[in-house]
C-alpha positions as CSV (number, residue, x, y, z in Angstrom):
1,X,-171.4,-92.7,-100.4
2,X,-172.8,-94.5,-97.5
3,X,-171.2,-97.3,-95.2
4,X,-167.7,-97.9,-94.5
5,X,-165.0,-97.0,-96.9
6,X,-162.9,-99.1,-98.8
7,X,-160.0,-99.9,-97.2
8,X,-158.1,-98.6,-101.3
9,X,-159.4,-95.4,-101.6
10,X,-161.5,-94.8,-104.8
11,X,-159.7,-93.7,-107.8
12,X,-162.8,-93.7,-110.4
13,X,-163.2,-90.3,-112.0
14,X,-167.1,-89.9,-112.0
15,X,-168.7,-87.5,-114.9
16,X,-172.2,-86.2,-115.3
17,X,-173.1,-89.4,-117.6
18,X,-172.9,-91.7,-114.3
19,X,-176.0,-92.4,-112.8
20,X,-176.8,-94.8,-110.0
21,X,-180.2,-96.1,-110.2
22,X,-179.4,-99.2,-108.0
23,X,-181.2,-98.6,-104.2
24,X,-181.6,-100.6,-101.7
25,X,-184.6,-100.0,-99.5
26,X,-185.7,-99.2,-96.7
27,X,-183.1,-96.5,-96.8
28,X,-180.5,-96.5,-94.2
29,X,-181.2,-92.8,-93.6
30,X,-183.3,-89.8,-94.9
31,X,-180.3,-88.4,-96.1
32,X,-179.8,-91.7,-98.1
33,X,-183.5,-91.2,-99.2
34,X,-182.6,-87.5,-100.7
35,X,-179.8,-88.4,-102.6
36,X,-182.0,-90.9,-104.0
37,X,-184.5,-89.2,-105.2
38,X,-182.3,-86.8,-107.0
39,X,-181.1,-89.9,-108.8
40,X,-184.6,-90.9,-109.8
41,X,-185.5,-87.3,-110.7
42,X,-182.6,-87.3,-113.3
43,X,-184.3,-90.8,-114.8
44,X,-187.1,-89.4,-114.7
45,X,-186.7,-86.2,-116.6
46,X,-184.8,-87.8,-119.4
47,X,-187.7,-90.2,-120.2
48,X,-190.0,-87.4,-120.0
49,X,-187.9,-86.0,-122.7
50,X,-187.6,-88.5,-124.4
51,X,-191.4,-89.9,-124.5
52,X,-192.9,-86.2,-124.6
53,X,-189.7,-84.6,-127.0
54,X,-191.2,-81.1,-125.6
55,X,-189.9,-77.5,-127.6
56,X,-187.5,-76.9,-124.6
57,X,-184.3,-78.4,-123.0
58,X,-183.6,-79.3,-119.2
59,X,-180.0,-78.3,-117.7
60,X,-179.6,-80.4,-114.7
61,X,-177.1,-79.0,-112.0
62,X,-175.5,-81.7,-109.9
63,X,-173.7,-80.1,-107.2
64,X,-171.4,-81.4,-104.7
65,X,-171.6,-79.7,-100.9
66,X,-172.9,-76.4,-101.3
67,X,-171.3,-73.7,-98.3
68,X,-170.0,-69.9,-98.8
69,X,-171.4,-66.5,-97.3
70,X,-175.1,-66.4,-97.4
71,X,-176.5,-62.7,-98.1
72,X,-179.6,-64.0,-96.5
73,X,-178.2,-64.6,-92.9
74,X,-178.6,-61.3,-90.5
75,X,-176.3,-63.4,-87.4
76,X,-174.0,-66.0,-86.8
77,X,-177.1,-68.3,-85.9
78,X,-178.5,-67.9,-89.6
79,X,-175.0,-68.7,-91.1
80,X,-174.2,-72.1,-89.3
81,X,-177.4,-73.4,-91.4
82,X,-176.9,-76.5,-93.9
83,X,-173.9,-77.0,-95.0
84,X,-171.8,-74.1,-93.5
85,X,-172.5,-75.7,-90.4
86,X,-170.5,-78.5,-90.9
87,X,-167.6,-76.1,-92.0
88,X,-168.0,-73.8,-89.0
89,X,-168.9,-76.1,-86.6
90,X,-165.5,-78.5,-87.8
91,X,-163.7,-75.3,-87.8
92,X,-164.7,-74.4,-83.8
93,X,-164.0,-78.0,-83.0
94,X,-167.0,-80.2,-83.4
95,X,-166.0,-83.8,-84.8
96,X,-168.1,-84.4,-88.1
97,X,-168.7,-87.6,-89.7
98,X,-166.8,-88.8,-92.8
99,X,-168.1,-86.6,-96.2
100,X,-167.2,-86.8,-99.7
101,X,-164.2,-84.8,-100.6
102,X,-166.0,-82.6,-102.6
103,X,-167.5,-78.7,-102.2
104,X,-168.6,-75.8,-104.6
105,X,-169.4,-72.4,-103.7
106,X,-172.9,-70.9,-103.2
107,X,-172.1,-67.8,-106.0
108,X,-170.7,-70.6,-108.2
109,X,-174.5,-72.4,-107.7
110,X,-176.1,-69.3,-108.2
111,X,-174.0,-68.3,-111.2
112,X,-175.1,-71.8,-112.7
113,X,-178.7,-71.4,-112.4
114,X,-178.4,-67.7,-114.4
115,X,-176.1,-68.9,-117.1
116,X,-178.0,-72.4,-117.4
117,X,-180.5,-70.1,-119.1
118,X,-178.3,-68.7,-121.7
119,X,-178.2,-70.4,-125.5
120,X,-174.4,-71.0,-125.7
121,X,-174.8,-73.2,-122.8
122,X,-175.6,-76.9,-124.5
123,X,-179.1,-77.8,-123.1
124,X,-180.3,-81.6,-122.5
125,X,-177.0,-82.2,-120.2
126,X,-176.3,-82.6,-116.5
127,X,-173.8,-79.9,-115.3
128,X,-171.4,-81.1,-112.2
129,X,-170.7,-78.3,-109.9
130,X,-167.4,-79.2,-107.6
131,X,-164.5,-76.8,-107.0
132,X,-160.8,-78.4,-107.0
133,X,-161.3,-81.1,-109.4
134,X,-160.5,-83.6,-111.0
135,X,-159.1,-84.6,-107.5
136,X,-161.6,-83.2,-104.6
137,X,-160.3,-81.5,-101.6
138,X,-159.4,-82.7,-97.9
139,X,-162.0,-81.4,-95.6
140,X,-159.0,-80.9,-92.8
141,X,-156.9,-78.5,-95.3
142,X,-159.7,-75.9,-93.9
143,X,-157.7,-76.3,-91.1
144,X,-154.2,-74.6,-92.6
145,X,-156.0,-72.2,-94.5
146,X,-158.2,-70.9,-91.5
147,X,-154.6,-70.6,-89.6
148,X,-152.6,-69.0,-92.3
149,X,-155.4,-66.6,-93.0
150,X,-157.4,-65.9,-89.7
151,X,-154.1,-65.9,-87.0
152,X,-155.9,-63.3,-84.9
153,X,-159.1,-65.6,-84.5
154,X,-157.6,-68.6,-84.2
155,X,-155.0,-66.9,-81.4
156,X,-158.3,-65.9,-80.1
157,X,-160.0,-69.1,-79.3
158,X,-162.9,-67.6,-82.1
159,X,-161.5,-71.3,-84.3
160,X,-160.0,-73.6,-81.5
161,X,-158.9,-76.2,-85.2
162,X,-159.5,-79.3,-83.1
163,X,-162.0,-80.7,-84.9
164,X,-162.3,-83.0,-87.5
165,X,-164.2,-83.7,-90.4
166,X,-162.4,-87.2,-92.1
167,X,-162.3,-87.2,-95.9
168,X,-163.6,-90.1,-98.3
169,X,-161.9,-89.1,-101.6
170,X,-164.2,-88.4,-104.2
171,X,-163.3,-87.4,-108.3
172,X,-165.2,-85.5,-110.5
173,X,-165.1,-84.9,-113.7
174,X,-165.6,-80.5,-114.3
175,X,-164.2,-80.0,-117.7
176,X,-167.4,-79.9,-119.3
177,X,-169.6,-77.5,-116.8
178,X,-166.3,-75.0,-117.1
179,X,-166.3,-75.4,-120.8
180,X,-169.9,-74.5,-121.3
181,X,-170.1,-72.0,-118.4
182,X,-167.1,-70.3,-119.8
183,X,-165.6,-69.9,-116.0
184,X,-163.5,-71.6,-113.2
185,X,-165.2,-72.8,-109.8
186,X,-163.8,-71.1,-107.0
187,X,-161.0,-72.7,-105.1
188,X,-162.0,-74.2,-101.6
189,X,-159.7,-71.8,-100.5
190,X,-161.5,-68.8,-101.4
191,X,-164.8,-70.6,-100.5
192,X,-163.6,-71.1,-96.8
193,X,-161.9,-67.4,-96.6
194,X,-165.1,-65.4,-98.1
195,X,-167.4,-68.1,-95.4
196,X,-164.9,-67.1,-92.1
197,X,-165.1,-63.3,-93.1
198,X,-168.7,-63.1,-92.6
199,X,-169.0,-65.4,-89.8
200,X,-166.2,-63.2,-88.4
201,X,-167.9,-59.6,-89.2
202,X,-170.9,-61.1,-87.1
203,X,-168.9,-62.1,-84.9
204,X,-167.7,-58.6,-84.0
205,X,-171.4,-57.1,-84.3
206,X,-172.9,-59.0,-82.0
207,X,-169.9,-58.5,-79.8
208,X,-171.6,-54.9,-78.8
């Protein structure tokens, strides 16, 4: 996930089994240093397990880019936070590094931590959360669906479209989180449409 593509894009299907443990420090970047330690916390909890063989069962949640309408946020301010930012600010025109191409929705997130609680979900097992897969999205499809949805915002100047946000192609492997959650992740689509509805209703607010 970090320095320059390959000039073939990657084809390999990743599943909640893969784990890299291979790091090269000093990290190029604190962000590099986060997604490390999530790494290590995964080794880590599995020897615990393993060494300790406790009463109870872990479910680890590995999510891809979390974004979607936050109930917390009272303005637009408060809704351009983590990674709604990079949505909004691509949508409005701001030019955004490369990311993976891969998102989930907040509810679908939340919904995961509740039913990661129940029995019928099979404990001691890492979870992917990514919407769209096997084949992850294009970050710049936000683009067409912001236009064909949102014509009187975008005919407004509210989303000028002109930014960009390039795409490193990333594949995940679902099937399991959906069979043990007993749902479907919520399309990008519907993640970018429920997003631009708040963001707009603020909009209109703070209009007055």
């Amino acid at each position: 996930m970090f320095g320059p593509a390959s000039r073939a894009p990657d084809r390999t299907l990743y599943t909640a089994a893969d784990i890299n443990t291979t790091f090269s420090t000093p990290y190029s970047s604190a962000m590099e240093a986060y997604f490390a330690s999530k790494s290590l916390s995964r080794v880590a909890t599995k020897e615990f397990m393993e060494r300790e063989k406790p009463s109870f069962e872990f479910v680890n949640l590995l999510p891809a880019l979390v974004f979607g309408p936050d109930e917390l946020a009272t303005n637009t301010q408060e809704l351009m936070a983590g990674g709604n930012g990079l949505v909004l600010g691509c949508l409005m025109g701001a030019q955004i590094p490369e990311m993976i191409g891969a998102s989930v929705h907040v509810d679908d997130v939340a919904r995961a931590h509740v039913d990661g609680l129940k029995q019928s979900v099979p404990g001691n097992r890492d979870y992917i959360l990514s919407s769209d897969a096997p084949e992850g999205i294009e970050w710049e499809d936000m683009m067409e669906i912001v236009k064909k949805s949102f014509p009187d915002a975008v005919g407004k100047g509210v989303f000028k479209l002109q930014g960009s946000m390039p795409t490193r192609p990333w594949r995940l492997e679902t099937t399991d989180t959906e069979e043990a959650f007993g749902w479907k992740h919520i399309s990008l689509e519907e993640t970018v449409k429920s997003l631009v509805e708040q963001y707009l209703g603020f909009v209109e607010v703070e209009k007055k």
